[in-house]
N, C-alpha and C positions, 0 to 999 in steps of 0.2 A: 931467311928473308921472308916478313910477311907484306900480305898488300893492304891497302882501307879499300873496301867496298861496300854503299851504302853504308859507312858511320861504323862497319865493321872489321874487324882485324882479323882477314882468310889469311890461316896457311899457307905455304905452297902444298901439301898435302890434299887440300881440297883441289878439285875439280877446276878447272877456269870456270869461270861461269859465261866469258864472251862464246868461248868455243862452245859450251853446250848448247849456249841459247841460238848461235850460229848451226851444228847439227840441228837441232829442237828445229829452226827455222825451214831448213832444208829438207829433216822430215815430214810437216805438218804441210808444205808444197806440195806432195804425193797425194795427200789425200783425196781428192779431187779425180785425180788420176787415177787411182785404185779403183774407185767409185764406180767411175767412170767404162775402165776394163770390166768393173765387174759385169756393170748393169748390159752393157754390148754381147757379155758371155750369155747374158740371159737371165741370171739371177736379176728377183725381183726387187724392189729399194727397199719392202718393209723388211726383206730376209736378209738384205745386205746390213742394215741398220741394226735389229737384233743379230747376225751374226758379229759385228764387231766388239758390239758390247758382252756379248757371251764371252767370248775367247778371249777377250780383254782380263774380265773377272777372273776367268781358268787360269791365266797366268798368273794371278797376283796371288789366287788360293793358297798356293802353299808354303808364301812367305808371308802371310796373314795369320794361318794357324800356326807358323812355325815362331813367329815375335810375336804378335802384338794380339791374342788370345784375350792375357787377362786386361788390357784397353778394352777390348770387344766388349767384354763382361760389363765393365766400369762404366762407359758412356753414358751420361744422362742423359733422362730418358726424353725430354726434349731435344734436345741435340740430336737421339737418334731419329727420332721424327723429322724435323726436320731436313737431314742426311736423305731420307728416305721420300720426302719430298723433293733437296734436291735431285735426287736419281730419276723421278718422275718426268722430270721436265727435263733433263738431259736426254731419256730416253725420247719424248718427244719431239728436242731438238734435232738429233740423228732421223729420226722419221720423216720429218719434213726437210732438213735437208740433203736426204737421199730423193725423195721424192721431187724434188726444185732441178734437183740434176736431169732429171727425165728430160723435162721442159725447154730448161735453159743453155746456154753456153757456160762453160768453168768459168770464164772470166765474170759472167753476172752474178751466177750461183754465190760466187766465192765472195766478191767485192758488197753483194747483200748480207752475205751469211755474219761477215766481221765488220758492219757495223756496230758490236756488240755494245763500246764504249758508249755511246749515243746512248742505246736502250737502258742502258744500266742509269745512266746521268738520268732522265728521265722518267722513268722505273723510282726512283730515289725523290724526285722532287714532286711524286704525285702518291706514294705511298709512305715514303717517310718523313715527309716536308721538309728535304734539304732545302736549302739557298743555293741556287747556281749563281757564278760567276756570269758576266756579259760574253766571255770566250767561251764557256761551255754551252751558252744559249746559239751562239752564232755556228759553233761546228753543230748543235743539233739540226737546225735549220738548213744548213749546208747541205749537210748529212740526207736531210729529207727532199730536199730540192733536186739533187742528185738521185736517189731513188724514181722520186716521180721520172724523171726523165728517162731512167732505165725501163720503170714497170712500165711507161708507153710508148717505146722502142718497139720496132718491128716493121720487118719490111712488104710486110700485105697483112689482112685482113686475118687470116686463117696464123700465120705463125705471129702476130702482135696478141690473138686470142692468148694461143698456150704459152707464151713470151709472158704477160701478166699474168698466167697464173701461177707458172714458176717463179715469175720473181717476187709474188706475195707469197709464197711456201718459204722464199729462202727469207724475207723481212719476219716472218713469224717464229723462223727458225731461230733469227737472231735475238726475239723478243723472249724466246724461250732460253735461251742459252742465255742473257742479262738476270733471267731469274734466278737460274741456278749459279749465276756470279755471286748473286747479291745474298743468297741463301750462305752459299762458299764460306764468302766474308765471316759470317757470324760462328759458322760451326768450326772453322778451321781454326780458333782461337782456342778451343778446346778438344777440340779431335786431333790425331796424328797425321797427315797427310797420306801412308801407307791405306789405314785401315778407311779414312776416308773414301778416297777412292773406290777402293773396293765394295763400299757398300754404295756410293752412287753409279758404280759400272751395274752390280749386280742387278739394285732396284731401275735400271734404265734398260739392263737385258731384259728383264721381266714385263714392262711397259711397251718394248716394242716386238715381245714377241708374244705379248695377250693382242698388239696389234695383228702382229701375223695368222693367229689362232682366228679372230673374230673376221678377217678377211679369208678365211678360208684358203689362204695363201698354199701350196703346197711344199711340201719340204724336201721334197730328194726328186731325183731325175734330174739334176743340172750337168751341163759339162762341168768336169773339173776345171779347166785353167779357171772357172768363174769359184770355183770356190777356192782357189789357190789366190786369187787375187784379194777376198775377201779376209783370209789368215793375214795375206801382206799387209793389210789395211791395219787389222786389229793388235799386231806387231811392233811395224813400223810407225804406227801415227798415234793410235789409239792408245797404246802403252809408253811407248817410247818419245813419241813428240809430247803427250801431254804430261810424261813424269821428268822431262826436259825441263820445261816451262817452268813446272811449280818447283823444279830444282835451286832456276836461276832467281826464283822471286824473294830466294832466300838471302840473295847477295846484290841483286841489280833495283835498281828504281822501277817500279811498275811502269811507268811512263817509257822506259827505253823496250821494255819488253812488248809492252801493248804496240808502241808505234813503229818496232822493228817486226811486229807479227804482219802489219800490209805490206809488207813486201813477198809474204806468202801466196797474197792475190795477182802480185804480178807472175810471179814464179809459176805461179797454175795455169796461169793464163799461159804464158811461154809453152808452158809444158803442151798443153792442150793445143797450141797450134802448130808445135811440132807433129806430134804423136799423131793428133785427130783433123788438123787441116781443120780446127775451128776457128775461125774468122768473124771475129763480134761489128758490128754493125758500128755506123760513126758515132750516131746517138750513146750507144753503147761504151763506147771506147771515154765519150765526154762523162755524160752519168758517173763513169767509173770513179775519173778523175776526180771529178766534184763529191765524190763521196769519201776517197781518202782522203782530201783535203780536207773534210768537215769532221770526219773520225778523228785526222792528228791534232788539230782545235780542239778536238770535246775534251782529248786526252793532254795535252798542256791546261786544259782549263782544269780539268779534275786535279792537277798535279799542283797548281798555284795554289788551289784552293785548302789542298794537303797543309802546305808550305805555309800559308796564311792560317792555319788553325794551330799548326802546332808552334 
């Protein structure tokens, strides 16, 4: 028996892709949470950020040289440029949204952090002259109208201070992770997804931990559980929720993937007031709201717009 997904005829041999994208979902909820353990253990965001992406890269090593060697070789040499730009801005992302964590609550870090679709729709109509639809303009707007209302959140003077600065750390994080979408896009048309990755884990370890070097960050004397929490990250999320994802994009419509990923922000949120007794503010809780709202808008609007070209 085979099934059609996305216009395609999966095996039963293959994978479900519901069920991965469900684990994928369930993993990339922790994130947050890892972070989170870590940063309480002590470890600092820039070492938390470069260690994921190390460890990340160490796992992928030695099934990179063990397949996909002579791909390495082959890659044009734009394409690796590029790659290696996106890695840049990946590793940037991670940097600022370890650091938004400091500041903020899981539930704002996260629900700013996965604005992404927005930044990208936008990202696209100002550097590559797309045409947005009226539905991808009204979730941008949504999108930002909700932000504002989170980034001036806070319930005195002194925590509404560091309140806005984390939640412009996690909107910048989002703005960085839309680049290295839109970079994705182009190079993953002729790169393999394996070796992909691994050279934007590699060059995003190297980005945040010239961050670490130039912050004179130090590197050892931590408790353990904080470096143990830090593996689980790089593990469970980092490898595994994100080789999840790009699993399912191969069988599922972007749009069910994109708009089943805020439900991530809820899940962290849950998680985080189990765990940490964090408790988001009412503004907070609305902001939130109005922000997924205007993300799953930008994301039907991108998808119409898919649907209308081809």
């Amino acid at each position: 028996m085979q099934s059609a997904l996305r216009g395609k005829t999966v095996p039963d041999s293959v994978l479900n892709p519901y069920i991965i994208l469900v684990l994928s979902l369930a993993a990339g909820s922790f994130a947050a949470i890892f972070m989170r353990f870590a940063l309480n253990a002590g470890m600092p965001p820039l070492l938390v950020a470069a260690g994921r992406l190390t460890i990340g890269t160490l796992i992928l090593t030695p099934l990179v040289f063990s397949q996909y060697t002579h791909e390495l070789r082959t890659i044009p040499r734009n394409d690796l440029w590029l790659a290696i730009g996106a890695g840049i801005w990946i590793g940037i992302h991670f940097v600022l949204l370890t650091l938004s964590l400091e500041q903020v609550n899981v539930l704002t870090n996260q629900v700013l952090v996965n604005t992404g679709p927005i930044w990208v729709a936008l990202l696209e109509v100002t550097f590559l002259r797309t045409k947005l639809n009226r539905l991808i303009w009204l979730g941008l707007f949504v999108g930002l109208a909700g932000s504002a209302i989170i980034t001036l959140s806070g319930e005195n003077a002194a925590t509404n201070s560091l309140s806005m600065i984390g939640s412009l750390l996690a909107l910048f994080a989002a703005v960085a992770a839309a680049v290295y979408i839109i970079i994705g896009r182009k190079v993953r048309a002729n790169v393999s997804l394996i070796p992909y990755i691994w050279i934007v884990f590699g060059c995003g370890a190297l980005t945040a931990s010239l961050a670490v070097l130039l912050t004179g960050t130090p590197l050892t004397g931590y408790d353990p559980s904080g470096i143990v929490w830090v593996i689980l990250l790089a593990v469970i999320v980092q490898v595994g929720a994100h080789a999840g994802f790009n699993y399912v994009l191969g069988y599922l419509p972007a749009t069910i993937v994109s708009t089943g990923a805020q439900t991530v922000t809820v899940a962290s949120a849950l998680l985080a007031f189990i765990l940490f007794a964090e408790v988001p503010t009412g503004l907070q809780i609305v902001g939130s709201i109005v922000i997924i709202l205007g993300v799953i808008l930008a994301i039907m609007g991108q998808n119409r717009r898919k649907v209308s070209i081809n």
